[in-house]
C-alpha positions in Angstrom: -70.9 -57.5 -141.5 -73.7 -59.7 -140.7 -75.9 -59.3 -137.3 -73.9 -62.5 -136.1 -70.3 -61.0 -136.1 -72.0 -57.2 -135.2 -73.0 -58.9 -131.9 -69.5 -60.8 -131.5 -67.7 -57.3 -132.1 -69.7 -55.4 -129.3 -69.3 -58.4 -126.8 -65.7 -58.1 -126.6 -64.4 -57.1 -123.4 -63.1 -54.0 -122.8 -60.6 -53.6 -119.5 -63.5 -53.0 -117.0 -65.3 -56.4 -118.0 -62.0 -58.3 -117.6 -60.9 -56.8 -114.4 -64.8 -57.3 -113.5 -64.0 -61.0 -114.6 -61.0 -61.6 -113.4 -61.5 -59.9 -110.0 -64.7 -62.8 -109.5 -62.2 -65.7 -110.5 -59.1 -64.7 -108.1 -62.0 -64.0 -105.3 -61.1 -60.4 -104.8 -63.6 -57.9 -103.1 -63.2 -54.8 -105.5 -61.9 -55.2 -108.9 -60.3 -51.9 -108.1 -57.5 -54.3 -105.8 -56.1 -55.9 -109.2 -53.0 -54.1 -110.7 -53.3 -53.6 -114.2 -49.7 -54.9 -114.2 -49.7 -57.8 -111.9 -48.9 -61.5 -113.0 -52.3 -62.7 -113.1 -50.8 -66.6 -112.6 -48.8 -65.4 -109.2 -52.1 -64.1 -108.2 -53.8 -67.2 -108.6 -55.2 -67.6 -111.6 -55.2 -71.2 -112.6 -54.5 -72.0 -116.7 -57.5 -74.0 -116.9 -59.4 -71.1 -115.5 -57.6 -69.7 -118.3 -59.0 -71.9 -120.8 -62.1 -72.0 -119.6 -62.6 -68.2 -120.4 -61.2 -68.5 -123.3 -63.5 -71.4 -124.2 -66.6 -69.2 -123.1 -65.3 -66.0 -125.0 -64.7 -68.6 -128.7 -68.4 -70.0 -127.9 -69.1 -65.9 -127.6 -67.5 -65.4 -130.9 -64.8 -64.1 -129.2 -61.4 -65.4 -130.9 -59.4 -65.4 -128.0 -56.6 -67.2 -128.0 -54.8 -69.0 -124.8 -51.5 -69.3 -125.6 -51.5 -65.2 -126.3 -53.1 -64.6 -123.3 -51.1 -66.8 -121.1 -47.4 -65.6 -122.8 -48.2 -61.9 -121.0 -51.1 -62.9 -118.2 -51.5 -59.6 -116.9 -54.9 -57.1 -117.2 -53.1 -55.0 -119.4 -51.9 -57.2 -121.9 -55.0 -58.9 -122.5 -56.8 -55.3 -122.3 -54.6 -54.6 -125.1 -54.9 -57.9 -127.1 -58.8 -57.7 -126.8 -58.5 -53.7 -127.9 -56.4 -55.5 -131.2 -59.7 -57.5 -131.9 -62.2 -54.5 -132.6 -62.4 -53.3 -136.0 -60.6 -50.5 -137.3 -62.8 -47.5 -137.8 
């Protein structure tokens, strides 16, 4: 594994960088408020904010893809697609 795709594998976010994340773009006060299981677009979250953080984590190195993320948009679903991402051990 080069030094490259090392740094892409440790920046991918685990659930308390997305609820971190995600708390910021639906404005909430404590990332603590978001349900792991709530609809993330009945909360307020925009698909082009979608695709914006998607476009930041692929610039990242990050191979997140929007239509898998928006098919399920809740914290635990893309906790568990990102936790698909890492290598197995």
């Amino acid at each position: 594994m080069t030094n490259g795709a090392a740094q892409a594998v440790s920046a991918i976010p685990g659930e308390p960088e997305l609820r971190a994340q995600l708390a910021r773009v639906l404005e909430l006060d404590d990332p603590a408020e978001l349900d792991a299981d709530a609809d993330l677009v009945l909360l307020g979250l925009a698909s082009l904010e979608v695709m914006r953080m998607v476009g930041r984590w692929n610039k990242a190195g990050i191979p997140a893809d929007f239509d898998r993320l928006i098919e399920t948009p809740t914290l635990r679903a893309w906790s568990d697609y990102f936790a698909g991402l890492e290598p197995k051990q």
